[in-house]
C-alpha positions in Angstrom: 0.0 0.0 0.0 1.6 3.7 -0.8 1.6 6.2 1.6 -0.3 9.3 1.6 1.0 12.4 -0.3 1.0 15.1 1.5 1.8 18.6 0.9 2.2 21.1 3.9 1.7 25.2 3.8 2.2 27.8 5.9 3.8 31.0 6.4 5.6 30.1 9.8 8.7 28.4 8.9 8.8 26.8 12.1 5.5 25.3 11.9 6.4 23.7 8.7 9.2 22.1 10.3 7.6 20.7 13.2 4.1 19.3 10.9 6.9 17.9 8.9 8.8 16.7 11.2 5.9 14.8 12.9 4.3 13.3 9.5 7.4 11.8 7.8 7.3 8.9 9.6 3.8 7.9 8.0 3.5 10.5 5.6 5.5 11.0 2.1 6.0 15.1 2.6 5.9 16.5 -1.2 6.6 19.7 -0.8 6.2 23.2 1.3 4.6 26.0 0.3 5.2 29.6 2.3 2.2 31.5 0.9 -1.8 30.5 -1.1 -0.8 31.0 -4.1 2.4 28.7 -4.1 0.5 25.9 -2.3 -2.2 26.0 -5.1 0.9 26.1 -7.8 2.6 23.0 -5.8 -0.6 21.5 -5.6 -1.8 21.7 -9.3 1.3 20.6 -10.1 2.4 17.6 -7.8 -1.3 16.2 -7.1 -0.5 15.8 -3.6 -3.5 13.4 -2.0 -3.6 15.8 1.1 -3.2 19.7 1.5 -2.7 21.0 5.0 -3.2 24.9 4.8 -2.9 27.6 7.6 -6.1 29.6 6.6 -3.7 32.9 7.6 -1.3 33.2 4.6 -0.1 35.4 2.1 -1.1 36.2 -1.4 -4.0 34.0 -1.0 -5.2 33.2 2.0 -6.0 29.4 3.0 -10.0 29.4 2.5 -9.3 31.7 -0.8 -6.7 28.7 -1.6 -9.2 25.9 -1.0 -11.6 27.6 -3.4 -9.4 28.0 -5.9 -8.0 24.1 -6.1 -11.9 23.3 -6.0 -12.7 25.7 -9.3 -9.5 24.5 -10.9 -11.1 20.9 -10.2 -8.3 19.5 -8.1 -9.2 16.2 -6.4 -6.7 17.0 -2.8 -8.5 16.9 0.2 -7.9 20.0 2.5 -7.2 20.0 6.0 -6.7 23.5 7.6 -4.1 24.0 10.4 -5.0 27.2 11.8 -4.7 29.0 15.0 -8.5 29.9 14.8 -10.7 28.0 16.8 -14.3 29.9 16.6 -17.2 27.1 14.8 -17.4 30.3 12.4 -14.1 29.6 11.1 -14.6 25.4 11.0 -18.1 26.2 9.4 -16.4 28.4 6.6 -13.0 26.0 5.9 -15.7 23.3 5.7 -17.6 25.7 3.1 -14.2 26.5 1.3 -14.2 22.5 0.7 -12.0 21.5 3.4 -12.5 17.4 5.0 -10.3 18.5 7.9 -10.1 20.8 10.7 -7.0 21.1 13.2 -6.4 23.9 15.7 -2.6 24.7 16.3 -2.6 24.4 19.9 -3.5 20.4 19.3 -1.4 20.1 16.3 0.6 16.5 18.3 -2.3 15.0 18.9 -4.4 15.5 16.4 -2.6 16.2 12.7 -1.8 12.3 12.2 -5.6 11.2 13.4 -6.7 14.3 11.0 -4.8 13.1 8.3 -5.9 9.6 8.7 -9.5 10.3 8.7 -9.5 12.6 5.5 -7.6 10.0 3.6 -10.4 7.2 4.4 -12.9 10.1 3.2 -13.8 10.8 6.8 -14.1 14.6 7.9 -12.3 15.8 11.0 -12.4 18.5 13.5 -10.1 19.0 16.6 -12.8 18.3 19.5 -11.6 21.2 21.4 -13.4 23.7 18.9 -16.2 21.9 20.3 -15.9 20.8 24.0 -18.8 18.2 25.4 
């Protein structure tokens, strides 16, 4: 079985390197992207299965990102990576055509369960956006 493509993009260096960091083991890492419009230009062209996108980004930002790849009829499932954690945000990546949801203050424990769930066509959303 082949592992799941991933590409990762954000505009924190350091964040890049810690998601990556963390995935490798289970995850083949295509690429990085530091802004929107690069991670829909790596995208397009490297057909990665998974995209995780900080919704705060440059050029475009991660919901105008997700838009785009879904016009330009790309088949990668987005998960967002984001520091916002308000159901208005989750509600609207979900709109932007997201499968995933992950809040940067959970990214350990909950990126590789994301990741995992979006691949078997599942949706995910870190619980603490929505405590019990």
């Amino acid at each position: 079985m082949s592992r799941t493509r991933v590409l990762l993009a954000d505009d924190h260096e350091e964040f890049l390197e810690v998601e990556a960091k963390l995935l490798e083991p289970e995850f083949d890492i295509t690429t990085t992207a530091r802004d929107g419009k690069a991670a829909f230009e790596e995208t397009t062209r490297l057909r990665p299965d998974i995209l995780v996108l900080d919704i705060t980004m440059p050029i475009y930002s991660g919901m105008e990102t997700a838009r785009l790849l879904r016009a330009a009829g790309s088949l990668a499932k987005v998960v967002f990576l984001t520091v916002h954690g308000d159901p208005d945000f989750v509600r609207a990546g979900f709109e932007a055509g997201a499968s995933g949801y992950v809040v940067k203050s959970r990214l350990a424990a909950d990126l590789i369960p994301a990741l995992r769930e979006v691949a078997a066509g599942r949706q995910f959303v870190s619980a603490s956006i929505y405590p019990e």
